[in-house]
C-alpha positions as CSV (number, residue, x, y, z in Angstrom):
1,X,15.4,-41.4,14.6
2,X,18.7,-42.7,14.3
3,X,21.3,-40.0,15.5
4,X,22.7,-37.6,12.1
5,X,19.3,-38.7,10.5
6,X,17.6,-36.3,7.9
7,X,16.1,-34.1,10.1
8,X,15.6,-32.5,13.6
9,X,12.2,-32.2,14.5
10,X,11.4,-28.0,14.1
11,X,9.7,-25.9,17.0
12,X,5.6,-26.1,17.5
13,X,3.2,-24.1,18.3
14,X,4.7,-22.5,22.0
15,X,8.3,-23.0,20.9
16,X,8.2,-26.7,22.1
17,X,9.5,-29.7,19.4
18,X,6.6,-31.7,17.1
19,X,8.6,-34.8,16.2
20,X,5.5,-35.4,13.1
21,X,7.4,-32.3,11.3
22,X,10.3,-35.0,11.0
23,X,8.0,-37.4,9.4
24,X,8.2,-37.3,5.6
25,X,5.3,-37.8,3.3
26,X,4.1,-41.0,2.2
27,X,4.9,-39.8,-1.6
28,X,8.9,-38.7,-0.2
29,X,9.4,-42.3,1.7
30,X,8.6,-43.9,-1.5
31,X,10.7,-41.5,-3.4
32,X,14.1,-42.1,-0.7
33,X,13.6,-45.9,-1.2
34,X,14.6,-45.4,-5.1
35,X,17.9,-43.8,-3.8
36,X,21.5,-45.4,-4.1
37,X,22.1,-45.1,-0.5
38,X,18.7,-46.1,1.1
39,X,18.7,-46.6,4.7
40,X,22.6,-46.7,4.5
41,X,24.2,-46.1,7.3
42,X,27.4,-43.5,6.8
43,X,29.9,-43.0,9.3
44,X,30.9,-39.2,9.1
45,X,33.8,-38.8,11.0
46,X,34.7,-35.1,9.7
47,X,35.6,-32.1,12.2
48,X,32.5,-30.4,13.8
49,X,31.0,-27.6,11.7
50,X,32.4,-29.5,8.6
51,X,30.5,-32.2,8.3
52,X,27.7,-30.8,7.3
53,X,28.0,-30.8,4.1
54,X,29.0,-34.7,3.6
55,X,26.0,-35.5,5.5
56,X,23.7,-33.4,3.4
57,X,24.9,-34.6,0.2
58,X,24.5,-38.9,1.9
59,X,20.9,-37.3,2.4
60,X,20.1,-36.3,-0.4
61,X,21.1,-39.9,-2.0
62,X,18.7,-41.5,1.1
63,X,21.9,-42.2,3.5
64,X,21.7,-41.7,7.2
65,X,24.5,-40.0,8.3
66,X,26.2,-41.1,11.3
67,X,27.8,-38.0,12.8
68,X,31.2,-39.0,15.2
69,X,33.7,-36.2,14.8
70,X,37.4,-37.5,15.1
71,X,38.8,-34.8,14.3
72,X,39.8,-31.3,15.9
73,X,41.1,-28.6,13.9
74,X,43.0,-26.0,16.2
75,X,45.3,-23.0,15.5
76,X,49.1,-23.8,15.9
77,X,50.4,-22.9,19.3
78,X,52.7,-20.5,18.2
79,X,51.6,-18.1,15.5
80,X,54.9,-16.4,14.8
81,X,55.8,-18.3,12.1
82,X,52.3,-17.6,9.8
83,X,52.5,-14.0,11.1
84,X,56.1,-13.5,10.1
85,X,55.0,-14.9,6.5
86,X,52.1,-12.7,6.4
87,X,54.4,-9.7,6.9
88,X,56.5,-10.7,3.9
89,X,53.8,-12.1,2.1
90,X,54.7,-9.8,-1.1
91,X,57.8,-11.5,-1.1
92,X,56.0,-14.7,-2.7
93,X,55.4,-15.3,-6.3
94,X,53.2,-18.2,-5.3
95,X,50.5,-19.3,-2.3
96,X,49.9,-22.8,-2.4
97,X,46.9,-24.6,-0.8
98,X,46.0,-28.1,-0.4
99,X,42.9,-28.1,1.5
100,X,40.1,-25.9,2.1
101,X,41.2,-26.2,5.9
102,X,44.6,-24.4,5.2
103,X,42.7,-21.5,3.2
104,X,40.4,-21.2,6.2
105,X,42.6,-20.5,8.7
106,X,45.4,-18.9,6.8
107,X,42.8,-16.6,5.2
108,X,41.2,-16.0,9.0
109,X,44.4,-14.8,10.1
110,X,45.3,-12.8,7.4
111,X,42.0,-10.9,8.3
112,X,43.1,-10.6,11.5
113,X,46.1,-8.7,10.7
114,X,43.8,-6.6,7.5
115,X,45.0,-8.6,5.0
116,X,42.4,-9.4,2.4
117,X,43.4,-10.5,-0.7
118,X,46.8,-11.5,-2.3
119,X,49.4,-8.5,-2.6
120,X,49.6,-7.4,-6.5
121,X,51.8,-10.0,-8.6
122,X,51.2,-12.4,-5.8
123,X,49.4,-15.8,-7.5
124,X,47.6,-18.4,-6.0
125,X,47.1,-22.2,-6.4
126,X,44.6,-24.8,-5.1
127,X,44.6,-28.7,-4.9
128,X,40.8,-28.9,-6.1
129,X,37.5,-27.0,-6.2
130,X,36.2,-27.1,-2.5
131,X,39.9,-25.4,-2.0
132,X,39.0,-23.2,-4.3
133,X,35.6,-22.3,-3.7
134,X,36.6,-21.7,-0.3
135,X,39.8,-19.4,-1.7
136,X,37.1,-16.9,-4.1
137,X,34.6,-16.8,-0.6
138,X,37.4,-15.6,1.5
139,X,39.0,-13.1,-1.0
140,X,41.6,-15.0,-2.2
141,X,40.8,-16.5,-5.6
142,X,42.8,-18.8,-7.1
143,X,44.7,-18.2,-10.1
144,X,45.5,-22.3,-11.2
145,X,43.5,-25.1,-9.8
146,X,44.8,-28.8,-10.1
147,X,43.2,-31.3,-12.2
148,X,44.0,-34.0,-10.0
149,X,43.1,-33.4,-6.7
150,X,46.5,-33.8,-4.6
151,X,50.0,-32.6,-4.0
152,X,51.0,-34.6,-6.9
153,X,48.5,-33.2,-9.0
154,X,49.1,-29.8,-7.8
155,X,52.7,-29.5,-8.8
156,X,51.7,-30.9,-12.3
157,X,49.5,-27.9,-12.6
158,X,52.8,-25.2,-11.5
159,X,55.0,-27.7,-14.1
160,X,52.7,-25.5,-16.9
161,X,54.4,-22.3,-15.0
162,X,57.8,-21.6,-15.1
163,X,58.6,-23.0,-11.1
164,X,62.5,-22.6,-11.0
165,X,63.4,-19.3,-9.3
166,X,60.0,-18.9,-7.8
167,X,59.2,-18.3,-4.3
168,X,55.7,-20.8,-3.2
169,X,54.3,-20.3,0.7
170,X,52.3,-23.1,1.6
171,X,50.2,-22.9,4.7
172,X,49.6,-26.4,5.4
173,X,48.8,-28.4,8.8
174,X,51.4,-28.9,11.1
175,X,51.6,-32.9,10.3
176,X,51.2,-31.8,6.7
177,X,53.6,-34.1,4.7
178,X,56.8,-33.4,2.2
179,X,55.1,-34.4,-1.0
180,X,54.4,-30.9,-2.4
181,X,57.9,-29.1,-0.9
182,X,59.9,-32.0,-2.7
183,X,57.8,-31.7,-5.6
184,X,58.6,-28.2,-6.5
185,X,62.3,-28.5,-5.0
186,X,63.2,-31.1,-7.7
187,X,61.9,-28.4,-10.2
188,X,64.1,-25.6,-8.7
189,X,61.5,-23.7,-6.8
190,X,62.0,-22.7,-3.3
191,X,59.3,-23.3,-0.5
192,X,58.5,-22.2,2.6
193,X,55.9,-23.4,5.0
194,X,54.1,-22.7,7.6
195,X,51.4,-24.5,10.0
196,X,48.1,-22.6,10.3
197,X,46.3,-25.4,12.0
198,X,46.6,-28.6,13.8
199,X,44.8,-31.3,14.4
200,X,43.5,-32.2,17.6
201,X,41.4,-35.3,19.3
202,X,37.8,-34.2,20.0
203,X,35.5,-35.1,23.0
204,X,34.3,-38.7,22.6
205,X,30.6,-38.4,21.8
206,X,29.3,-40.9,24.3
207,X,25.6,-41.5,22.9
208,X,27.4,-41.8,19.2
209,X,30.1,-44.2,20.5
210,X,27.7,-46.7,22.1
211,X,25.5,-46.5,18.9
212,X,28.6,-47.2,16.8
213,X,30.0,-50.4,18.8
214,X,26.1,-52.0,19.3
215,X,25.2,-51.1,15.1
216,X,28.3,-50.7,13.2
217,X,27.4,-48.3,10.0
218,X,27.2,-50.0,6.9
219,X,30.7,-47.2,5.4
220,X,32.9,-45.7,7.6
221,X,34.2,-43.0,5.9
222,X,38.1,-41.0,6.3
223,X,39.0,-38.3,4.7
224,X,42.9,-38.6,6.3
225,X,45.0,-41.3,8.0
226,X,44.6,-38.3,11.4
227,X,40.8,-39.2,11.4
228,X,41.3,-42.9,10.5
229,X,43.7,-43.2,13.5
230,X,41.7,-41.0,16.1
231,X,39.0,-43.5,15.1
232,X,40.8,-45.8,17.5
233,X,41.8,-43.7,19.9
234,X,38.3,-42.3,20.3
235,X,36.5,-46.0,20.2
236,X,39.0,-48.1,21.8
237,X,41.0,-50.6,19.9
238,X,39.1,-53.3,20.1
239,X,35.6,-51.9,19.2
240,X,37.0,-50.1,16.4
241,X,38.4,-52.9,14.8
242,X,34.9,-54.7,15.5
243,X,33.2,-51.9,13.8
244,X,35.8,-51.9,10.9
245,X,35.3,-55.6,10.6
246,X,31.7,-55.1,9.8
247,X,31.5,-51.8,7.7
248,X,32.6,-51.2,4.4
249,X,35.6,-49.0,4.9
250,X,35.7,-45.9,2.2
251,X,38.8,-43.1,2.1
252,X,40.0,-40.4,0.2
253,X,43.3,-40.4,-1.3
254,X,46.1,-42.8,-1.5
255,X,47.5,-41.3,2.1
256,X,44.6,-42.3,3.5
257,X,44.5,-45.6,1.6
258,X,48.0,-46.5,3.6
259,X,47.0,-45.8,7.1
260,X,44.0,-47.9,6.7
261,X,46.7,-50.5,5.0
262,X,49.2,-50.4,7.9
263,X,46.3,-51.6,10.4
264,X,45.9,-54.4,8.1
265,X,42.4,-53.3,6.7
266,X,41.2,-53.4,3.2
267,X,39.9,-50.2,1.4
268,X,36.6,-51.0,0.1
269,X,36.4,-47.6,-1.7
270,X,37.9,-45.1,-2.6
271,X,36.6,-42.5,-5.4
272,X,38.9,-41.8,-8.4
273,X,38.0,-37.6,-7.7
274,X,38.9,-37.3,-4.2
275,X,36.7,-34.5,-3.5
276,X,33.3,-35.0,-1.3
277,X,30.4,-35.5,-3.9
278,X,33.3,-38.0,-5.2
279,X,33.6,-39.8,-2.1
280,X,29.7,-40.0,-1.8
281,X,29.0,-40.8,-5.6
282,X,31.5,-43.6,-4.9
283,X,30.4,-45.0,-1.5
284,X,26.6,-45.5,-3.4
285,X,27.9,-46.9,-6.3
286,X,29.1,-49.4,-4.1
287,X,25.9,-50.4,-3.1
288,X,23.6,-52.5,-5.7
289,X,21.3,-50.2,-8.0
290,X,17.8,-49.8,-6.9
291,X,15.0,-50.0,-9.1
292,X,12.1,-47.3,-9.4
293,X,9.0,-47.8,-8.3
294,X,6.8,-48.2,-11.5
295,X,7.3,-45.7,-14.9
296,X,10.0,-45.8,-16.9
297,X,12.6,-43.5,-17.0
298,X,12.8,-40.2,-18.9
């Protein structure tokens, strides 16, 4: 089975693999081939342990994922800065988050130091619903969640709350850009952030990498210009820009969007909800519709 395929084959009888409990039923094969994404081909290019749950939802709409991590998500070097925030963190009217990696680890090392939940009259803001979902599951639910999924849309959801005057701490990733800061600058607010991850380059996965270069996915998928770039870095110039030439390239966001500009390739999709099920509702709508297999529909 291609590699990041639907399945794993489970433990027989003495512990050892049966590869037929990956084969799917004659009734389930027919039932995949009705699916938007069909024997497509995904590249899935998300940090290990986190792109699970792209590749399940590609499954469930028949894809393949292909699983090549280019992307490392590490605690800063130095942690003073978060810890010194964490220590004044009643000082805040406002903690901002713009990805569900910045809860993570800010809420990870607020455990650490037996914090586990937002000091009283403290408030808290997401960029979207994975952000928040992860926010409520880590004790820190959000009190306003954007509309529109970005920095943008973020500080038009605190435009509805009085900003000037305000205090906002927004743990963010180190390369994290300006956009949100300005944003509540120009409307009088003051902000203060801190890095509570980085990103890293992973290990190239060798067997991955030669399966990429000799069968190029049919989408390559980036969630940020980090794991667009890495892409090269990981691959090698010139394969990657082979690969690129022959998959469709899908992003989210309009960050993302430029990176893949500035090499001078086109963005093929790009969801108008740049969230995951938005990314993969938009990569298989991409694709021609597939007909069912007799019936009509109810």
């Amino acid at each position: 089975m291609p590699r990041g395929g639907a399945c794993r084959a489970a433990p027989g009888p003495g512990g050892e693999s049966d590869p037929r409990r990956c084969l799917p039923r004659r009734r389930e094969v027919s039932g995949l081939r009705t699916l938007p994404l069909a024997g497509k081909r995904i590249l899935v290019t998300r940090a290990e342990g986190e792109a699970e749950e792209f590749a399940g939802r590609i499954r469930s709409r028949g894809g393949i994922p292909v699983l090549f991590p280019t992307i490392r998500l590490v605690p800063p070097e130095d942690p003073g800065p978060l810890d010194g925030a964490l220590l004044r963190l009643s000082s805040f009217d406002w903690i901002l988050f713009a990805s569900a990696n910045a809860a993570k680890f800010f809420c990870r090392r607020a455990a650490e130091k037996r914090i586990t939940g937002p000091p009283a009259g403290v408030r808290v803001a997401s960029v979207g619903p994975g952000t928040s979902r992860e926010l409520r599951r880590l004790g820190f639910p959000p009190d306003r969640t954007a509309s529109r999924h970005t920095a943008e849309g973020l500080v038009e959801a605190l435009a509805a709350e009085e900003i000037a005057g305000k205090r906002f701490l927004l743990p963010r990733a180190l390369e994290g850009r300006e956009t949100l800061p300005s944003g509540i600058a120009r409307r009088g607010g003051t902000v203060e952030t801190v890095a509570v991850y980085r990103n890293g380059l992973p290990e190239r996965d060798e067997e991955a990498a030669r399966e990429i270069v000799a069968a190029p996915p049919d989408v390559c998928a980036f969630a940020s210009p980090s794991a667009f770039r890495n892409f090269f870095l990981l691959l090698g110039e010139g394969p990657a820009t082979e690969v690129l030439t022959r998959s469709r390239i899908a992003v989210i966001g309009e960050v993302t969007a430029r990176a893949v500009a500035a090499r001078k390739f086109p963005v093929d999709i790009m969801p108008e909800t740049y969230t995951l099920n938005g990314m993969v509702e938009a990569i298989a709508a991409s694709f021609p519709s597939r007909p069912h297999d007799g019936g009509s529909e109810t």
